[in-house]
C-alpha positions as CSV (number, residue, x, y, z in Angstrom):
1,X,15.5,-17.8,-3.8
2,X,15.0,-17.3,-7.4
3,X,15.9,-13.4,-7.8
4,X,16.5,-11.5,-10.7
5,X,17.0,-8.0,-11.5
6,X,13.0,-7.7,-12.6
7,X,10.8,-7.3,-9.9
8,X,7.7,-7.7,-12.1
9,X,9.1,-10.7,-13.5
10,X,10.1,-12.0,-9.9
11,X,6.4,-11.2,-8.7
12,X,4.9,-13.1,-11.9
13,X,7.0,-16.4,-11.4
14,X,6.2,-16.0,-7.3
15,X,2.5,-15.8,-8.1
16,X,2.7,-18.7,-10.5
17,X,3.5,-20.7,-6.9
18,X,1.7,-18.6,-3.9
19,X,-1.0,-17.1,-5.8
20,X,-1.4,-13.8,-6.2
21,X,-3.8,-10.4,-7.4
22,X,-2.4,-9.6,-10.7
23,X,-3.8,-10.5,-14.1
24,X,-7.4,-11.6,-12.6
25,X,-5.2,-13.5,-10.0
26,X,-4.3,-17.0,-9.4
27,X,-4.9,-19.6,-6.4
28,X,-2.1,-21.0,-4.4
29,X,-0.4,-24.1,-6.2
30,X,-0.4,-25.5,-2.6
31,X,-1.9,-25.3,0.9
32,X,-1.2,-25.8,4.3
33,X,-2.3,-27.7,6.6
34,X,-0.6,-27.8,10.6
35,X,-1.9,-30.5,13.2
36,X,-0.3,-29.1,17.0
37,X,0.4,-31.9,19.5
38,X,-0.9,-29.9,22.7
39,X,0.5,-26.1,21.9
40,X,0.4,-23.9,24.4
41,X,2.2,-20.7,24.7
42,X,3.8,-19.3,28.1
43,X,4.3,-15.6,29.3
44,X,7.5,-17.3,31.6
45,X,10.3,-15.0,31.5
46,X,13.8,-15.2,28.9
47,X,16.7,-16.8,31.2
48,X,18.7,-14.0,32.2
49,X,22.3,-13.6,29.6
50,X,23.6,-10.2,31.0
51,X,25.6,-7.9,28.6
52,X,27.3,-4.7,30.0
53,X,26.0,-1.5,29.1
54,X,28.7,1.8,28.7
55,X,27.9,4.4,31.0
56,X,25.6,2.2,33.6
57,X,26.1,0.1,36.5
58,X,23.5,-2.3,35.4
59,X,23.2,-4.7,33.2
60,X,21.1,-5.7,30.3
61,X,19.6,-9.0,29.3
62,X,20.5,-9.7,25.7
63,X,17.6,-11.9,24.8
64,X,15.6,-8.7,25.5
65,X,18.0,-6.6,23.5
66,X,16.9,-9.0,20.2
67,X,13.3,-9.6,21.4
68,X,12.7,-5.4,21.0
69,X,9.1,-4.9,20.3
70,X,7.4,-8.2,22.0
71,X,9.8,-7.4,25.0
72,X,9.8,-3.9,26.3
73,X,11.3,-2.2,29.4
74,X,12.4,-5.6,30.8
75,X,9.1,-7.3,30.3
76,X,7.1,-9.4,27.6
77,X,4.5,-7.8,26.4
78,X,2.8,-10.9,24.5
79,X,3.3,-14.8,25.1
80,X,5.2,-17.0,22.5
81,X,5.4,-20.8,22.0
82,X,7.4,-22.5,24.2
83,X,10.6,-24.1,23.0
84,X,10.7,-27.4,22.3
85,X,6.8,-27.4,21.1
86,X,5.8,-29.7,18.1
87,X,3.6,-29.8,15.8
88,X,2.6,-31.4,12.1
89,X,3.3,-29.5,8.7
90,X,1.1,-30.7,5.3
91,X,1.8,-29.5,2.3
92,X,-1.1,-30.1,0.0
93,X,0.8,-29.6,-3.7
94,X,-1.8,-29.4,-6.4
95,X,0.4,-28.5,-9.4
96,X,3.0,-31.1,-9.7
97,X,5.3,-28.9,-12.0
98,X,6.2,-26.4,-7.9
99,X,7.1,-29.5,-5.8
100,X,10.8,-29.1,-5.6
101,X,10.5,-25.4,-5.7
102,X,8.4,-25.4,-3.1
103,X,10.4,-28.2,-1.2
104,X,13.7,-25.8,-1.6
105,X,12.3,-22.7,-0.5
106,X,10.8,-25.0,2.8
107,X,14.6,-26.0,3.3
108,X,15.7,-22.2,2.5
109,X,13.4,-21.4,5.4
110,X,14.3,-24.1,8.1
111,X,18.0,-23.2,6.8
112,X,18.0,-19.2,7.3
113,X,14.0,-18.0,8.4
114,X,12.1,-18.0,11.5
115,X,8.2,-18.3,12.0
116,X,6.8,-15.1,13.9
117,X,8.3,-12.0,15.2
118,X,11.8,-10.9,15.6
119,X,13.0,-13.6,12.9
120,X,16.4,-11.8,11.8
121,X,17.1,-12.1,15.5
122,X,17.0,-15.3,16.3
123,X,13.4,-16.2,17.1
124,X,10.8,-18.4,15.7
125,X,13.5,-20.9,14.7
126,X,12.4,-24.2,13.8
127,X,14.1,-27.8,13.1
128,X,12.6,-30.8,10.9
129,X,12.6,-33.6,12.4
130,X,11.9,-36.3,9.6
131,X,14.0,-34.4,6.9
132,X,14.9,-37.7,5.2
133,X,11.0,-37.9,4.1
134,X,10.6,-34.4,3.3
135,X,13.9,-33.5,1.3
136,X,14.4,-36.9,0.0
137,X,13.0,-35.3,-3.6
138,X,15.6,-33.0,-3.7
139,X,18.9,-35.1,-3.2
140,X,20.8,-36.9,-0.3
141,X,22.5,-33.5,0.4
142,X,19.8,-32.0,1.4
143,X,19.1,-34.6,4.1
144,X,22.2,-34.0,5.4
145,X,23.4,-30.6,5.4
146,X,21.3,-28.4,7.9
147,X,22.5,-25.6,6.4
148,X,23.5,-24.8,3.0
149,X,27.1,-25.8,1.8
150,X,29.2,-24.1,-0.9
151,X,27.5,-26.5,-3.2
152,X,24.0,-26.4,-2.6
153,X,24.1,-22.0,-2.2
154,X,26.3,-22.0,-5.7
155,X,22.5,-22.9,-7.1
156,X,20.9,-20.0,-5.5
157,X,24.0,-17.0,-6.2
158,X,23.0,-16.1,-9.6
159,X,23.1,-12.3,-9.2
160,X,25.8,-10.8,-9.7
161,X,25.0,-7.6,-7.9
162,X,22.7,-6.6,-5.1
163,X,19.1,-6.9,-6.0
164,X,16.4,-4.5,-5.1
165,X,15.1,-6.5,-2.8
166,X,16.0,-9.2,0.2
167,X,17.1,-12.2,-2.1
168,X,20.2,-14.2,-2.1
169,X,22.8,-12.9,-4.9
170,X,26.9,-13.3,-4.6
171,X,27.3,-11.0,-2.0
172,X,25.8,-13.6,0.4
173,X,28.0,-14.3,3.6
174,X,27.5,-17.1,6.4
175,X,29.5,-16.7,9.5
176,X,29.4,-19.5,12.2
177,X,30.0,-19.6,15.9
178,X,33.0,-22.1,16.8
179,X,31.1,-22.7,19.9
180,X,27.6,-25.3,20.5
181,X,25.6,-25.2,23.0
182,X,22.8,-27.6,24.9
183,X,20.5,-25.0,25.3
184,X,18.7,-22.5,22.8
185,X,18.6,-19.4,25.1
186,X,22.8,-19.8,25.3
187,X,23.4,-20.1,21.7
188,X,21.0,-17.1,21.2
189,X,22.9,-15.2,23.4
190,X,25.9,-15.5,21.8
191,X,25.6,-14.8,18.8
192,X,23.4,-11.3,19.7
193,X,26.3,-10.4,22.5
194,X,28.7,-10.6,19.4
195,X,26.0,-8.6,17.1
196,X,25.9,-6.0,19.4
197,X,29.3,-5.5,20.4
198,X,30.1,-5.3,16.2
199,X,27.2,-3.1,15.8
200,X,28.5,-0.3,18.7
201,X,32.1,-1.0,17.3
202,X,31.1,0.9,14.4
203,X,31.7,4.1,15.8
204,X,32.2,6.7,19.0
205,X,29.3,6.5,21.5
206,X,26.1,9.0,20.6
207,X,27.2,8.8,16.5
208,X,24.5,7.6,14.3
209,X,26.1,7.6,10.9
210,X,26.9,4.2,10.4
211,X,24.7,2.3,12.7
212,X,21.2,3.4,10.8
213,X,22.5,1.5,7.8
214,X,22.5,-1.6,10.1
215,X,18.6,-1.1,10.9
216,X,15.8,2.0,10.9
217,X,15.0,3.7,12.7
218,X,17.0,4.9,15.0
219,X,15.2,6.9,18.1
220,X,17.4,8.6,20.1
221,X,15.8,10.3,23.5
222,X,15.5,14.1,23.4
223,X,16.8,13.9,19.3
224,X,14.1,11.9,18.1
225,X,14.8,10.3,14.8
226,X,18.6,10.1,13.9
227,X,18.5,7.4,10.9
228,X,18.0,8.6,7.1
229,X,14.7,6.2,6.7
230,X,11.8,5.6,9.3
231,X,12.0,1.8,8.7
232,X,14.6,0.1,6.9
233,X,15.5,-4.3,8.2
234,X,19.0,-5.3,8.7
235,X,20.6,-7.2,5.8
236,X,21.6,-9.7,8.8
237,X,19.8,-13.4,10.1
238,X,20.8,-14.6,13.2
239,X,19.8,-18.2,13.6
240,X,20.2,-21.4,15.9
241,X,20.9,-24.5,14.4
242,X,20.1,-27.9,15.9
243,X,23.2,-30.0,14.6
244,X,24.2,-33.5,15.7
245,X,23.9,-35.0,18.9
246,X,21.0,-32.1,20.1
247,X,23.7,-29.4,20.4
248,X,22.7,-26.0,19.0
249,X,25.0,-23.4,17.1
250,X,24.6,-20.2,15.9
251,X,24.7,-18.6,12.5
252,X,25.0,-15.3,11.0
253,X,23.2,-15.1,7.3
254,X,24.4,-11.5,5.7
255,X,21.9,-10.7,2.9
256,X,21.9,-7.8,1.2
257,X,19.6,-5.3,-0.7
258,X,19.8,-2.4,-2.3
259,X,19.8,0.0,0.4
260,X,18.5,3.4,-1.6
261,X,17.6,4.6,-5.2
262,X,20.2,7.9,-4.3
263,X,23.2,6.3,-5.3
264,X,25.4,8.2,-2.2
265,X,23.4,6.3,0.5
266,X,23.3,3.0,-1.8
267,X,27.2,3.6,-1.4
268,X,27.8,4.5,1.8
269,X,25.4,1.5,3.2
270,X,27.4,-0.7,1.1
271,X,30.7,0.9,2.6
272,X,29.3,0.1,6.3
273,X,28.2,-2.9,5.1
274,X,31.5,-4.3,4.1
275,X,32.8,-3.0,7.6
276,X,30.6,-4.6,9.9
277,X,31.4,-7.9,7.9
278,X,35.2,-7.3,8.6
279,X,34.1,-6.9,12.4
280,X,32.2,-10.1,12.4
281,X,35.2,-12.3,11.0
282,X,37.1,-11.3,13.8
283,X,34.6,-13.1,16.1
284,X,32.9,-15.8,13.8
285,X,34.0,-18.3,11.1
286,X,33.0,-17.1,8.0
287,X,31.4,-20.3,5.9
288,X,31.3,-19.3,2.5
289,X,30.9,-15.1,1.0
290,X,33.0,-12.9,-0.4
């Protein structure tokens, strides 16, 4: 949220808020504190959103395409929360001087993140539901806009060229879906169906080149390890949105980060980059970026 071009000097302001190790350390300037109203978590099964797959005469359920890792060879392999669950948030702000900080990296987070595993896909989303008390400190705008408009991100775009690390800079993009939905597991589905597609669109069947830069590692059976690092995150957030009236829309959040220290790969993920973007404007509405 507040990125520069110094790490240490990012890690120093972030410690002044979240505590930290360095310099004999430093406490949290808040806590939190979550009250459930009768969460449970379930082990029921994704609804089914079927996706073609080249070469087979199956299908393959999409959800479990973006739930890789707690879903595995067509089954979960842990429980989640089920959607819909509620529960109570406290923030218990000690130093005065981080409130609104603190306040916009909480709307940051219900704008872009996701609470648990498999966040850049599209899981662990979570809506406010009094954001009138919460965000009231930080402007009527706020309130209002679920998601960050030109406006509001102008505030957060101060870099003028990718950082070395995930944090917003002007090479932010926000691509919307034109469609809503009543029902998370549709809008989910959507918006991974059109990931996917851009993501294979990148080049011929069994080529690697391009697609690593998307996300690391890439395992390919009988080659092993294709991709140029062992673990590397997508610069991409899928999320779903709760707008008006209980209908849900998804969002794509393109945030980039220095890919490499060898300027060649910085490059050519950049290159890739800037081509998986065009592919996505083909399918989305593209909010505010460059």
């Amino acid at each position: 949220m507040k990125a520069e071009n110094n790490l240490s000097e990012t890690r120093r302001n972030e410690q002044k808020i979240f505590g930290g190790t360095e310099n004999q350390g430093k406490k949290s300037s808040f806590s939190v504190k979550i009250i459930p109203d009768n969460v449970k978590t379930t082990w029921e099964e994704f609804p089914r959103h079927l996706v073609p797959v080249e070469g087979k005469n199956f299908g393959m359920n999409i959800l479990g395409y973006l739930a890789y890792g707690p879903y595995d060879k067509g089954k979960l392999v842990r429980d989640y929360y089920s959607p819909g669950t509620k529960f109570d948030v406290y923030l218990l702000i000690k130093e005065e001087e981080f409130i609104k900080d603190i306040l916009h990296s909480l709307y940051l987070l219900s704008s872009f993140g996701g609470l648990g595993s498999r966040a850049r896909n599209g899981f662990g989303n979570f809506h406010i539901l009094n954001r009138d008390e919460v965000f009231k400190e930080l402007g009527d705008e706020y309130v209002q806009n679920l998601v960050p408009d030109r406006k509001i991100m102008s505030q957060y775009l101060k870099l003028q060229r990718q950082p070395p690390y995930t944090a917003f800079s002007e090479g932010v993009r926000l691509f919307k879906s034109d469609h809503t939905f009543d029902k998370w597991d549709g809008c989910l589905a959507e918006i991974g169906e059109i990931y996917r597609k851009c993501r294979l669109g990148l080049e011929k069947k069994h080529q690697y080149e391009k697609r690593q830069y998307i996300g690391a590692p890439i395992i390919v059976r009988g080659k092993g390890q294709v991709s140029l690092l062992d673990r590397r995150a997508k610069p991409y957030f899928m999320r779903v949105i709760k707008e008006k009236e209980s209908q849900l829309r998804g969002y794509i959040l393109y945030l980039p980060a220095k890919y490499s220290e060898e300027s060649d790969k910085a490059q050519d993920a950049t290159k890739v980059w800037g081509e998986f973007n065009k592919l996505l404007e083909n399918k989305l509405e593209v909010l505010y970026g460059k």
